[in-house]
C-alpha positions in Angstrom: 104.4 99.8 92.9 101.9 97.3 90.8 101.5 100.2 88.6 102.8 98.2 85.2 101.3 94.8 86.0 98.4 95.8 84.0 98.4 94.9 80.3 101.5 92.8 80.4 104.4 95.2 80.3 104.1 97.0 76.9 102.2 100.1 76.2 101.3 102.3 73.3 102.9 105.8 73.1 101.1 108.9 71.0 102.9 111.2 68.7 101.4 114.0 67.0 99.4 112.2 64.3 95.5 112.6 63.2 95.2 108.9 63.0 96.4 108.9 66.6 92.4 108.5 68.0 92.1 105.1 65.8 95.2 103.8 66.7 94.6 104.2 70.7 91.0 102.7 69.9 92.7 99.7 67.9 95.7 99.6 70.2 92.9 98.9 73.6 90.9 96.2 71.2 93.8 94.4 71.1 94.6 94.7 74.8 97.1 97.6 75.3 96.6 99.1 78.4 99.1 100.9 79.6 99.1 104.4 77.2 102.6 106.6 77.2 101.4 110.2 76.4 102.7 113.8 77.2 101.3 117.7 76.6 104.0 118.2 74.5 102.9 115.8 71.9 99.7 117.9 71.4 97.4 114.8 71.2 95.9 114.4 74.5 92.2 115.1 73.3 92.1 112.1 70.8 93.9 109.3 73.6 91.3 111.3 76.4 88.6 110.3 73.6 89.8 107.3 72.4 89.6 106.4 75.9 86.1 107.4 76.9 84.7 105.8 73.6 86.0 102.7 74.8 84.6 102.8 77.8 81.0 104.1 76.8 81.2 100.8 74.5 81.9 98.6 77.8 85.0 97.4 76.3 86.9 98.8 79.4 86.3 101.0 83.0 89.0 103.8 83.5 90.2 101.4 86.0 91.8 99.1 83.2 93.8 102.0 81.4 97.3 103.1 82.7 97.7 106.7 81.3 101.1 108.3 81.6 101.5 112.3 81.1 104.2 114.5 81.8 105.8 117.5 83.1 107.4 119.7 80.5 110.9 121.2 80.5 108.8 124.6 80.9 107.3 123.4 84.0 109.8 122.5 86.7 108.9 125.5 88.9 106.3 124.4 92.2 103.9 126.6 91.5 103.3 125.4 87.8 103.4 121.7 88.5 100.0 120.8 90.0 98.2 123.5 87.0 100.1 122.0 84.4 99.1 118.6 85.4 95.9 120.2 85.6 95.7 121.2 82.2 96.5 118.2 81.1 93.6 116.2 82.5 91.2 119.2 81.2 92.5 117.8 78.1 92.6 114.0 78.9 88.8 114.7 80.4 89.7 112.5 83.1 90.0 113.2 86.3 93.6 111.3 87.5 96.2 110.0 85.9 97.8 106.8 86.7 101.4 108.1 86.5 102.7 111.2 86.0 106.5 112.1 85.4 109.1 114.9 85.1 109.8 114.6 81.6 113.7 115.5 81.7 116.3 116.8 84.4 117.1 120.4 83.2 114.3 123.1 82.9 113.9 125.5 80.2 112.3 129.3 80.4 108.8 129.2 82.0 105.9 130.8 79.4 104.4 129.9 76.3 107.1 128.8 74.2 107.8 125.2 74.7 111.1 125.4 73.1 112.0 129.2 74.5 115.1 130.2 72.2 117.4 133.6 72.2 117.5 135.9 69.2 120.6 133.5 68.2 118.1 130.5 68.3 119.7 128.9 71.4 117.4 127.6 74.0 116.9 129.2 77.1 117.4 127.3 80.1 116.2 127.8 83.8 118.0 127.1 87.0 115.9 124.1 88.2 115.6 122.6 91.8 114.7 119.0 91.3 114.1 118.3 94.9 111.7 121.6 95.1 109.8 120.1 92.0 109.7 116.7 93.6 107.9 118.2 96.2 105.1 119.5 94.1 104.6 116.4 92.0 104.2 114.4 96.1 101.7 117.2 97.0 99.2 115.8 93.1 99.9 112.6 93.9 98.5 113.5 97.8 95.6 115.5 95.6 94.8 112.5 94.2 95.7 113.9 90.8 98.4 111.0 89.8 98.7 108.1 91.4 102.4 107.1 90.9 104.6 109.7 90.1 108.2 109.1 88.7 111.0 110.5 86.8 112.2 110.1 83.1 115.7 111.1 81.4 117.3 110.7 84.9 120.5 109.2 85.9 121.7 108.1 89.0 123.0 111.2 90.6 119.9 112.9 89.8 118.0 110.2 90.8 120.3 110.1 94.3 119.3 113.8 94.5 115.5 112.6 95.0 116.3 109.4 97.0 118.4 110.8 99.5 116.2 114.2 99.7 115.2 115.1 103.4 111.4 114.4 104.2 111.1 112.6 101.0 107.4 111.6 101.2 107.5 109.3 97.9 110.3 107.7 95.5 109.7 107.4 92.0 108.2 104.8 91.1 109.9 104.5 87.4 112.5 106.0 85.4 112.0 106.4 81.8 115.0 106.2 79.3 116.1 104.8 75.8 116.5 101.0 76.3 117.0 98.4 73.4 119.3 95.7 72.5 121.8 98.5 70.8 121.5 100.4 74.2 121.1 98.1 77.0 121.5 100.6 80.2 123.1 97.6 82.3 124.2 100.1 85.1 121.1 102.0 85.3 118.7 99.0 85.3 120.8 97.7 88.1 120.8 101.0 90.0 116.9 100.9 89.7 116.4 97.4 90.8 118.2 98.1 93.6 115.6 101.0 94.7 112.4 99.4 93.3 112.2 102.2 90.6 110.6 100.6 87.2 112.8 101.2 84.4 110.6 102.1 81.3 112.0 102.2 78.1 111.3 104.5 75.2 112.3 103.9 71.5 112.9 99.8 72.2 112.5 99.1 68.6 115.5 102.0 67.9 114.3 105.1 66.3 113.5 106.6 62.6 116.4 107.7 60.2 115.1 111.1 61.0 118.9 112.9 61.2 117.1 116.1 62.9 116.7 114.0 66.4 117.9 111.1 66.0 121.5 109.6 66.0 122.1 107.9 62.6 125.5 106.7 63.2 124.2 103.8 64.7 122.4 101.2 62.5 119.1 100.4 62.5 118.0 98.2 65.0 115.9 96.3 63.5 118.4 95.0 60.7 120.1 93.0 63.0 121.2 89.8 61.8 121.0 88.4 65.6 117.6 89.5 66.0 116.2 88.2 62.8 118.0 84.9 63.1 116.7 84.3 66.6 113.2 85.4 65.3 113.3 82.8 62.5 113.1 80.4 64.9 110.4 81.7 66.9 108.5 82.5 63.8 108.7 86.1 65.2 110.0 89.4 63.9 113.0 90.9 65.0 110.4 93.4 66.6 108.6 90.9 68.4 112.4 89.4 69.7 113.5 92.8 70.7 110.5 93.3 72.5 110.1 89.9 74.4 114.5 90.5 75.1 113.1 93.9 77.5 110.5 92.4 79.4 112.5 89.9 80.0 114.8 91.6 82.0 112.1 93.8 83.7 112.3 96.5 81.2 108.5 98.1 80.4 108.2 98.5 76.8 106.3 101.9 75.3 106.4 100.4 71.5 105.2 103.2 69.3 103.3 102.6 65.8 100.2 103.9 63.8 100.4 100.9 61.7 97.3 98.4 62.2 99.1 95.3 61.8 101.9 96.0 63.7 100.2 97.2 66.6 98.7 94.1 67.5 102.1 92.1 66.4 103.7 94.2 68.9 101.4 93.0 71.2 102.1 89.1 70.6 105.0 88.3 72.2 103.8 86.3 75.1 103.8 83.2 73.4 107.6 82.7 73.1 109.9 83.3 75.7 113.9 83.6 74.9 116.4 81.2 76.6 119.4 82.2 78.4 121.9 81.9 75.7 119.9 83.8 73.2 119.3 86.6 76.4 122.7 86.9 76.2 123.6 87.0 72.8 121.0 90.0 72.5 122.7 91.7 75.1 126.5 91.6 73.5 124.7 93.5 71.1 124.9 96.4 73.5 126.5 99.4 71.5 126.3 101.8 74.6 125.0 104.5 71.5 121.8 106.2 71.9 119.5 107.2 69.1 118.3 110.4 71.0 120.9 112.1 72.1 118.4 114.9 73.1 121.3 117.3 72.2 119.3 120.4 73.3 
């Protein structure tokens, strides 16, 4: 699929923020076009109006913007697939989006809860048939709801589970994951290759010190003496180098910030490119540690 040639490569993913409308409308001004957003973040009415502002402006056509949603945990059964998808572009007030993806491999209690937990506070999972699922994301994509539909979370036996599924109609067209310099994903983004599935990676600036989700064992990623030394040169951050080190190898960036000034230095790494020695200094920086270990 062409699906991530548009806006070179890097896209801007919402959290649950109030400034999130002016940092979608700031992030498309500066030429993001490919926009990383879910239900669950509970912000799909300021990107679905960030968006539409934009283009009643002229500044873009709905054709331009890449939007990404996603299937919550809640979700999985076939029957709720195509109305939560619904739902979402209800929200969104469009009427597609560009890609739309199960958010993780394991389902949790269908209702209202998005987190569903016991009376000891554990979660309450749901026996989940990914193939079965599959089946009902093909059938929105056939609707004309999404057009690429893909996966996220996966590894390769769950992604074998989809590729080697009988009457498979379509692959997935990307897989998205953690994927930095601390966190490489060598064998995954080889598996991928291999079946033309887009590997998209989340967090690829490493995370917050936020111990509640995130693994703080690891340092922060952005501290890194390799990254800053191979910046100075470039007259670049160690952002900008960790950034231009993914697309590089193929690997779609989803850099999140609310911040002005870094939003469009984000963006301004495609005047620069890394040489083959510093590619691979980056990448014997691989810790194999993730930041979310999405322990639930």
């Amino acid at each position: 699929s062409n699906a991530y040639e548009k806006g070179g490569r890097i896209a801007l993913p919402c959290v649950t923020e109030s400034s999130c409308l002016e940092s979608v409308k700031i992030a498309i001004d500066t030429g993001y076009r490919h926009i990383d957003g879910a239900f669950v973040y509970y912000n799909e009415h300021e990107v679905g109006q960030a968006i539409r502002e934009k283009i009643a402006e002229g500044r873009i056509k709905r054709e331009d913007i890449f939007y990404c949603g996603k299937l919550w945990n809640t979700c999985h059964p076939p029957e709720l697939v195509r109305p939560t998808l619904e739902k979402t572009l209800k929200i969104l007030q469009l009427d597609y989006v560009d890609l739309y993806i199960i958010e993780l491999p394991m389902a949790f209690k269908p209702g209202e809860a998005i987190y569903p937990k016991d009376e000891n506070g554990k979660i309450i999972y749901h026996e989940t048939d990914l193939c079965a699922t599959w089946e009902a994301m093909e059938a929105c994509k056939d609707a004309g709801l999404a057009k690429s539909i893909g996966v996220s979370n996966f590894n390769r036996r769950q992604l074998e589970m989809i590729l080697n599924k009988p009457g498979l109609k379509y692959k997935p067209v990307s897989n998205q994951v953690e994927c930095h310099p601390y966190f490489t994903q060598p064998k995954l983004l080889e598996f991928c290759r291999q079946h033309d599935i887009v590997i998209v990676g989340y967090s690829p600036l490493g995370t917050s010190r936020d111990e509640t989700w995130v693994n703080v064992s690891s340092p922060p990623l952005l501290k890194d003496p390799v990254l800053n030394a191979i910046g100075k040169k470039y007259n670049k951050t160690a952002a900008q180098v960790a950034l231009r080190f993914s697309i590089q190898r193929g690997v779609v960036v989803i850099p999140k910030s609310f911040n002005p000034q870094r939003i469009r230095e984000n963006f301004q790494i495609f005047d620069f490119s890394l040489t083959e020695k510093e590619m691979k200094e980056i990448e014997a920086l691989n810790k194999n540690v993730r930041y979310v270990e999405l322990l639930m």
